[in-house]
N, C-alpha and C positions, 0 to 999 in steps of 0.2 A: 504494500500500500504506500502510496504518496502520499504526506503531508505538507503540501506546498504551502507556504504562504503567497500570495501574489504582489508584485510589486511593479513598479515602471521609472521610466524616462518619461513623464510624465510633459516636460517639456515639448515633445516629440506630437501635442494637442496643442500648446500655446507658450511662448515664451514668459507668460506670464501667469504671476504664483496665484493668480484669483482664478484664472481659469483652469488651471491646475486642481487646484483643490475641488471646484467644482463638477471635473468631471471625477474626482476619488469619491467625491460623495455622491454623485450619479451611480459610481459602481459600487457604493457600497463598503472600498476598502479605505483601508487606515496607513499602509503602506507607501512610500516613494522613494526615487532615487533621484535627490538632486542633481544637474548637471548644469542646467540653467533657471536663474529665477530672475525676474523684470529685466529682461534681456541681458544679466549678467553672468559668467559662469562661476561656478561656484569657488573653484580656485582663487578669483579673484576678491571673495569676502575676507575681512579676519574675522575673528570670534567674536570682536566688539562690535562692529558693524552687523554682524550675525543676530546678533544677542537681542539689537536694538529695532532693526527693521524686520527682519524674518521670522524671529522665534515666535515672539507672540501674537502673529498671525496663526501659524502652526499649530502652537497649543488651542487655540482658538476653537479649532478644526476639528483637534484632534488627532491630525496626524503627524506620523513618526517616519523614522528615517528604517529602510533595511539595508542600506550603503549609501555612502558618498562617492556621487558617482565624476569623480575628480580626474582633472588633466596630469595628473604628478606623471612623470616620466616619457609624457608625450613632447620631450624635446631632443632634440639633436645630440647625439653622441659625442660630439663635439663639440656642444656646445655650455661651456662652462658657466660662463655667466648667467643663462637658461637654467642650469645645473641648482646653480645656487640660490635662486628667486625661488626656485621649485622647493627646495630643503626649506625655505622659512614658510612659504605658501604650505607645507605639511603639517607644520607646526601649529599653523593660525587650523587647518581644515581639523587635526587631532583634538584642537577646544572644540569646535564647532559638533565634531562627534561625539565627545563626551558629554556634550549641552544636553545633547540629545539622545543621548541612552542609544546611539548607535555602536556595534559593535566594528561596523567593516569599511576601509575605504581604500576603493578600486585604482590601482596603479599600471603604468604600462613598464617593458622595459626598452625604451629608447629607439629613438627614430637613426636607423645605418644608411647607410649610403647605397643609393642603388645599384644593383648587380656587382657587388662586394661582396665577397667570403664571409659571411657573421661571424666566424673560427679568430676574425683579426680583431674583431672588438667583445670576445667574450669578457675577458679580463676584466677591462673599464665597465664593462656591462656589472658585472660582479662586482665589482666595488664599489659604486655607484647607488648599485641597489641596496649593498650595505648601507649605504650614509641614510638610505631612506629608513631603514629595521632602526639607526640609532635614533632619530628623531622623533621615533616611536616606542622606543624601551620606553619598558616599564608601564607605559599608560594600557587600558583595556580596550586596544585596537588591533585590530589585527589586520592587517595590507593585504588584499587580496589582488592578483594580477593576470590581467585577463593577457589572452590571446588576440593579436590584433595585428594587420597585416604592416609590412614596414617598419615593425620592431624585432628586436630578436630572441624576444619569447613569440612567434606567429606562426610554427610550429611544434605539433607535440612534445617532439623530445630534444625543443631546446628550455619548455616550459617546463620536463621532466630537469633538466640538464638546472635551470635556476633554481628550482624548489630544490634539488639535493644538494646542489653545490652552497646554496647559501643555508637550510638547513636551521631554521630558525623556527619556534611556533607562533611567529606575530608574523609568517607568511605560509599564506593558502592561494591557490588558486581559483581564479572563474572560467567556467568552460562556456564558450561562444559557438555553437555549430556553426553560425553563418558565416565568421572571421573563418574558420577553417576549410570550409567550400570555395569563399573568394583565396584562398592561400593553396586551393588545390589537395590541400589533405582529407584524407576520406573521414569525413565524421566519426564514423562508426571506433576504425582503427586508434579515433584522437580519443575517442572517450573511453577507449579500452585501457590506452597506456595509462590515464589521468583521473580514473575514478576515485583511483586513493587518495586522492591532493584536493579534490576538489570538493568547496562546501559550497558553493552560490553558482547559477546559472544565467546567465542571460539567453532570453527566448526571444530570438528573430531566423526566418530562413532566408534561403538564398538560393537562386536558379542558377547550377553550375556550368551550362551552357553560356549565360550573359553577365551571371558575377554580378546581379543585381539583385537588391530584397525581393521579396516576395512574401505574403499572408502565409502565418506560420501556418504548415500541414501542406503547400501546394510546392514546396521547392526540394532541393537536394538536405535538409538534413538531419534526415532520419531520426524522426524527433517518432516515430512509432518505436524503433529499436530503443531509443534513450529513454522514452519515458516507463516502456518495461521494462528495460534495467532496472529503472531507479526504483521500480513497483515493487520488485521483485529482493533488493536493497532496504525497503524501506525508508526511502530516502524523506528527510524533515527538515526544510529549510525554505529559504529565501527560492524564487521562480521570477526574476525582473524582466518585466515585455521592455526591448527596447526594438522595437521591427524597423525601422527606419522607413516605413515605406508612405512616410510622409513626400520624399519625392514622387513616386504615383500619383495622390494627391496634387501635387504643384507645377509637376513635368509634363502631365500626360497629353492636357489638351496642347499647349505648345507642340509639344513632337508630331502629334497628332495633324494639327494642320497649320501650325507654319510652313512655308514652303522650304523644300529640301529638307527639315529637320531628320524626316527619316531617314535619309541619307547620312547626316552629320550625322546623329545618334542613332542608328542601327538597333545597339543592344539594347536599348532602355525602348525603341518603338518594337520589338520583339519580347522584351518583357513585359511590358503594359499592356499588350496584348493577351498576355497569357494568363496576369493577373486578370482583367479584365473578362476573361473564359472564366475563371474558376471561381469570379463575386460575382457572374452573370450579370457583367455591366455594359451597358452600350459606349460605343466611344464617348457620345454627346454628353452623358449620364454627369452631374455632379456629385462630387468625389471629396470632403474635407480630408483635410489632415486629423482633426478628431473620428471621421470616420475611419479612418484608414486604424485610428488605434485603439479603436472600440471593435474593430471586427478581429483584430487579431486578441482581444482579450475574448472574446467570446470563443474565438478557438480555441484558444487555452483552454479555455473551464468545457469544454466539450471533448479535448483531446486527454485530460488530466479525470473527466470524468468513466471516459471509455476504459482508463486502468485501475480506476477505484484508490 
């Protein structure tokens, strides 16, 4: 049996924390995953600004945090000065998570250089990530680091390769099927290596033919296989929608019929198409970005309902 909790990217409906909140109490839940609130990302708050503008809205509401869904480590390998904004911006996000009885906040590890060796920058990667474990001793956070294309955790077993090598228990992993489809790795074989490591999920799919989102349940990944695993695991934690298929929403009609667009954009007028088959929408049909993430929640709670 699964015991999900449900959570989101809530921003992925509106950049903004009122409409946010409104649609969590449309669905009924109590969960979110900061990224952006009044068009800011949340990296960018400290805890006193947090404290003053944001929190007692939240309380307010109701709700609570199931991760911060933070930029830490989404910067250049080489880029030091980056490096170090990011180290005090951890510090201000680790008050912010403690404010808030949050336990987890999502780290990347570093953006490489294209068509480069990742084997040349393991090291710095390694060390780096350490300075992020210091700046969280001791407090009750735990860095969880997803998989995500263009860093050198954005396959399996270089996320196996950080979680052992660095070896700490204020670092867990997030497992992304969609980052692993757009990265080429078969799903199935990423959540095999990674089951032990991993506590929190993010739920978005991906058409591995065009390497664009898609409404979870209609793309490559194999979120029937994963979510019997976890059935069958007993898995009890966090489930955050982040589908991205808010571009659907904003792309389609442009590709659609500006002229040439299908040409210039190929895969996105080939994906939207097939999105587009499987919600039984007309091209003409309007399309929110809140729609777009209220149909992927309803999948959820009908795909998480099919394995009990």
């Amino acid at each position: 049996m699964i015991k999900a909790t449900i959570s989101g990217f809530y921003d992925e409906v509106s950049f903004m924390l009122e409409d946010q909140l409104a649609a969590l109490k449309e669905l009924g839940e109590t969960f979110m995953c900061p990224r952006t609130i009044d068009k800011k990302n949340i990296g960018s708050y400290t805890a006193e600004d947090f404290a003053k503008t944001v929190k007692p809205r939240l309380d307010a509401a109701g709700i609570r945090f199931s991760s911060i869904g933070s930029p830490i480590g989404k910067v250049a390998i080489g880029d030091e000065e980056g490096y170090q904004k990011q180290l005090k911006s951890l510090a201000e996000l680790t008050g912010i998570a403690e404010m808030m009885g949050c336990k987890y906040i999502r780290i990347f590890s570093f953006l490489l250089p294209a068509h480069e060796d990742p084997a040349i920058y393991r090291d710095q990667v390694m060390a780096k990530m350490r300075g992020f474990l210091d700046v969280v001793k001791g407090k009750d956070v735990i860095l969880l680091h997803e998989n995500e294309k263009g860093i050198y955790g954005n396959v399996a077993s270089r996320c196996v390769d950080i979680y052992r090598t660095l070896n700490d228990p204020q670092l867990k992993l997030i497992y992304d099927a969609s980052n692993f489809v757009q990265c080429n790795e078969d799903p199935v074989n990423a959540f095999e290596m990674l089951k032990e490591y991993v506590v929190y999920y993010h739920i978005k799919d991906c058409d591995k033919e065009t390497k664009v989102e898609v409404p979870l349940g209609t793309g490559d990944g194999c979120y029937d296989y994963i979510f019997a695993e976890l059935s069958k695991r007993n898995y009890e934690g966090f489930m955050t929608l982040e589908p991205h298929t808010g571009k659907y929403a904003v792309l389609r009609k442009p590709v659609y019929f500006f002229p040439f667009m299908p040409l210039a954009l190929p895969k996105f007028y080939k994906a939207f198409r097939k999105i587009d088959k499987a919600l039984g929408k007309s091209p003409l049909a309007k399309v929110t970005r809140k729609d777009t993430f209220m149909i992927q929640y309803q999948n959820l709670k009908k795909m998480l309902g099919e394995v009990g």
